[in-house]
C-alpha positions in Angstrom: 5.7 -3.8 -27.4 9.1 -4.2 -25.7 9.7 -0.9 -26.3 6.1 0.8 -25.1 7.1 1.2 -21.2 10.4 3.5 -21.8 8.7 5.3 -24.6 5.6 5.8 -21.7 8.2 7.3 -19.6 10.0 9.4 -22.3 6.8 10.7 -23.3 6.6 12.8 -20.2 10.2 13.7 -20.8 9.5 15.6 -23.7 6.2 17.4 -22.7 7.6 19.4 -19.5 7.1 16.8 -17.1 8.5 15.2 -14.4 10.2 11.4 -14.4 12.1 9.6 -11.5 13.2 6.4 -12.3 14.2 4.2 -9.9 16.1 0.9 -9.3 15.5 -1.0 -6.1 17.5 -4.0 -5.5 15.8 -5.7 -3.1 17.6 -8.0 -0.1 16.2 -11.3 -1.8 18.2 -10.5 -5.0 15.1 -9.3 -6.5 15.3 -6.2 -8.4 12.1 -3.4 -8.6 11.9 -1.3 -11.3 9.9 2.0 -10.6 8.9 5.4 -12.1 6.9 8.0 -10.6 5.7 10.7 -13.7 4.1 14.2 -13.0 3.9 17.1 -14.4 5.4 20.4 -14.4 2.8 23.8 -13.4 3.5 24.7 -17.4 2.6 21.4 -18.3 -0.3 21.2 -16.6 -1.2 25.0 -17.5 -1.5 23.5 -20.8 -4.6 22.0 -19.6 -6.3 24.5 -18.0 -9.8 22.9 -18.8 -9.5 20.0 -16.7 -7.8 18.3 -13.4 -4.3 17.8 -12.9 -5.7 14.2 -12.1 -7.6 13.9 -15.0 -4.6 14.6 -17.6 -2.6 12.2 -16.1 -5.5 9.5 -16.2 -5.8 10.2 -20.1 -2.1 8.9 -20.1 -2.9 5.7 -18.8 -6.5 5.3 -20.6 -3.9 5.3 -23.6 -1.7 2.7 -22.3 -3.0 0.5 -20.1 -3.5 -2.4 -22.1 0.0 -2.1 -23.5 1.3 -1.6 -19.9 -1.1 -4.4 -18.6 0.1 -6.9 -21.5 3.8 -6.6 -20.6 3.0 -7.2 -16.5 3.2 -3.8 -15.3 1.3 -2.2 -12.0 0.6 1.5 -11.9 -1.8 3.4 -10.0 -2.8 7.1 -9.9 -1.6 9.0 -6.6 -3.4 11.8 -5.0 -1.1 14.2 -3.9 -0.6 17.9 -3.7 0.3 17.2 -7.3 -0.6 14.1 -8.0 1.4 11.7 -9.7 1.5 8.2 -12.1 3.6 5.3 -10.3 4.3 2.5 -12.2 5.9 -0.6 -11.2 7.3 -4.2 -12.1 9.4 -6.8 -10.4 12.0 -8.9 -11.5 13.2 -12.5 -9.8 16.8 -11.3 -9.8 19.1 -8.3 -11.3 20.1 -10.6 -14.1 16.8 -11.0 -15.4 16.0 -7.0 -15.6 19.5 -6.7 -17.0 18.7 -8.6 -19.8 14.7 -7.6 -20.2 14.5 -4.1 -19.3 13.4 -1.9 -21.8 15.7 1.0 -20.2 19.1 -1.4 -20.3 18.6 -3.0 -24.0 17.1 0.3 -26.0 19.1 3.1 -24.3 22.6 1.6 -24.0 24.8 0.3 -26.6 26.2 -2.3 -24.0 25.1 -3.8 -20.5 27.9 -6.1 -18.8 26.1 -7.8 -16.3 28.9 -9.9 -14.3 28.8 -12.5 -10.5 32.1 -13.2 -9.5 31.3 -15.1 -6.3 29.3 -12.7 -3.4 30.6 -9.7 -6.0 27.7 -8.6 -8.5 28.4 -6.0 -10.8 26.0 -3.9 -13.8 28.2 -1.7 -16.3 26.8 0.0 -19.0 28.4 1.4 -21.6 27.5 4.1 -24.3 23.7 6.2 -23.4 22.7 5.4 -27.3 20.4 8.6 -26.7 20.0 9.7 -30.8 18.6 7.1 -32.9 17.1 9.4 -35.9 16.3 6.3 -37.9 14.0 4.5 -35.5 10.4 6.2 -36.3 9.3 4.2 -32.7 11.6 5.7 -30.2 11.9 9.1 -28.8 15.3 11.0 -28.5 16.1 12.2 -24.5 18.8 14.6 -23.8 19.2 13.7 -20.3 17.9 10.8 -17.6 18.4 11.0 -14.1 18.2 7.0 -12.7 18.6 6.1 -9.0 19.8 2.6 -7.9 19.1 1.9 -4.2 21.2 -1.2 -2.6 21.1 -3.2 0.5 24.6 -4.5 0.1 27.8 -2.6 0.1 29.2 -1.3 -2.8 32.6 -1.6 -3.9 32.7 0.5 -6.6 30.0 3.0 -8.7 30.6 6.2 -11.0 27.3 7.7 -9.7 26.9 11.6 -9.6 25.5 11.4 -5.9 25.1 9.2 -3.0 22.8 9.1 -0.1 24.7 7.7 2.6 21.4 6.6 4.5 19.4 4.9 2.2 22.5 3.3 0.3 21.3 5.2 -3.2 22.7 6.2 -6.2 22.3 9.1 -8.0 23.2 8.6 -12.0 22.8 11.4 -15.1 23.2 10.5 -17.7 23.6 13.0 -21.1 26.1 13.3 -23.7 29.1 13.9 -21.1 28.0 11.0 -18.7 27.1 8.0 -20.5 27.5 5.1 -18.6 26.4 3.4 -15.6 28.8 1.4 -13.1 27.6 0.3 -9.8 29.4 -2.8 -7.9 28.5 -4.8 -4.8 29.3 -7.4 -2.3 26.1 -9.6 -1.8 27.4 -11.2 1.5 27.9 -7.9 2.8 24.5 -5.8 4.4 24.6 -2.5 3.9 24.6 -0.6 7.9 24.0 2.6 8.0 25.8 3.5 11.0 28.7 1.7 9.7 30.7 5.4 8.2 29.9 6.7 12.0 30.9 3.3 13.4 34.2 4.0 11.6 34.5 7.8 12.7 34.2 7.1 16.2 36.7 4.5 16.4 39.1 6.3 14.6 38.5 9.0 16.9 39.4 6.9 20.0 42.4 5.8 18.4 43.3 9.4 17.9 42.8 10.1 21.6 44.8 6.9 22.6 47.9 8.1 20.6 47.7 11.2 21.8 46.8 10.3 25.9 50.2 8.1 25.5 52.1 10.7 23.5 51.4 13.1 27.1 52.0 10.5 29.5 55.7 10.0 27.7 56.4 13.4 27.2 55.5 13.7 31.0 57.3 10.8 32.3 60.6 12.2 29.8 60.4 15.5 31.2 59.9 14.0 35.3 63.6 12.3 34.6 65.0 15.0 33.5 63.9 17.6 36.5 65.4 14.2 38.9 
């Protein structure tokens, strides 16, 4: 059972489809744990005999009492392709550290550490190859987003989206490990980075307005 939701996720992994997995770490301390599966035009070309909507609702017809029995929500989404989003909430990042399928089956370690206001998730080892577990599919690669409302101090994420606060991991034989660090008594702001730019810029103008006006006054003494 513990293993059923990641191996519902890998499943589309392996048959040409489409997974974003997602980490939302809510400004409550709870943590969201989200994935949105599709599938690719050759996947679904594979299925030529029936809806787009219709494969994906054979998916969940298979699982649904697995994924009801371990508390999770999903729902099919119309779309122009539509799409499976499946969801469950946890009552702090601690909790999903410790429960998440994700975190105990694919890692060979998760630190999960508070120091005061300072909260941080390390992973270590993406324990990808297991050939001698019959019940868990192998991924080559597993692209994991972790959106923050705090500032982060420190993260070893591919990409970041300086808007939205999120974090872009992939993780594969070269990248295995997760590393994301943040200040709880610090909000993440947007507009802080421009903040920043702006003020830097006036400083720069300062300088350089009292650079001129020395230079001027240096240069009026020496004319007298």
């Amino acid at each position: 059972m513990k293993k059923i939701f990641m191996l519902f996720i890998l499943m589309f992994l392996l048959t040409g489809c489409s997974v974003k997995y997602n980490i939302i770490i809510n400004e409550d301390l709870t943590l969201t744990e989200n994935a949105k599966l599709t599938g690719t035009s050759d996947f679904f070309a594979n299925y030529y005999k029936t809806t787009k909507k219709n494969v994906l609702k054979s998916f969940i017809d298979i699982y649904k009492d697995i994924l009801d029995e371990n508390n999770y929500q999903y729902e099919l989404k119309e779309d122009e392709v539509p799409y499976i989003e499946v969801n469950k909430k946890y009552d702090n990042v601690k909790n999903y550290v410790e429960k998440s399928i994700l975190f105990n089956d694919y890692f060979e370690k998760v630190n999960y550490s508070e120091n005061g206001n300072i909260k941080k998730i390390e992973t270590v080892g993406f324990n990808n190859n297991e050939p001698d577990n019959p019940d868990r599919f192998d991924v080559k690669e597993l692209e994991i987003t972790i959106k923050c409302p705090y500032v982060v101090k420190n993260h070893n994420a591919k990409m970041v989206d300086r808007i939205t606060n999120t974090y872009y991991y992939e993780l594969n034989d070269d990248n295995n490990k997760i590393l994301i660090e943040y200040d709880v008594s610090r909000k993440y702001n947007s507009n802080s980075d421009l903040i920043n730019i702006i003020v830097i810029c006036i400083l720069i103008i300062i300088v350089l307005w009292m650079i001129v006006i020395y230079v001027n006054k240096k240069n009026n003494k020496k004319e007298k």
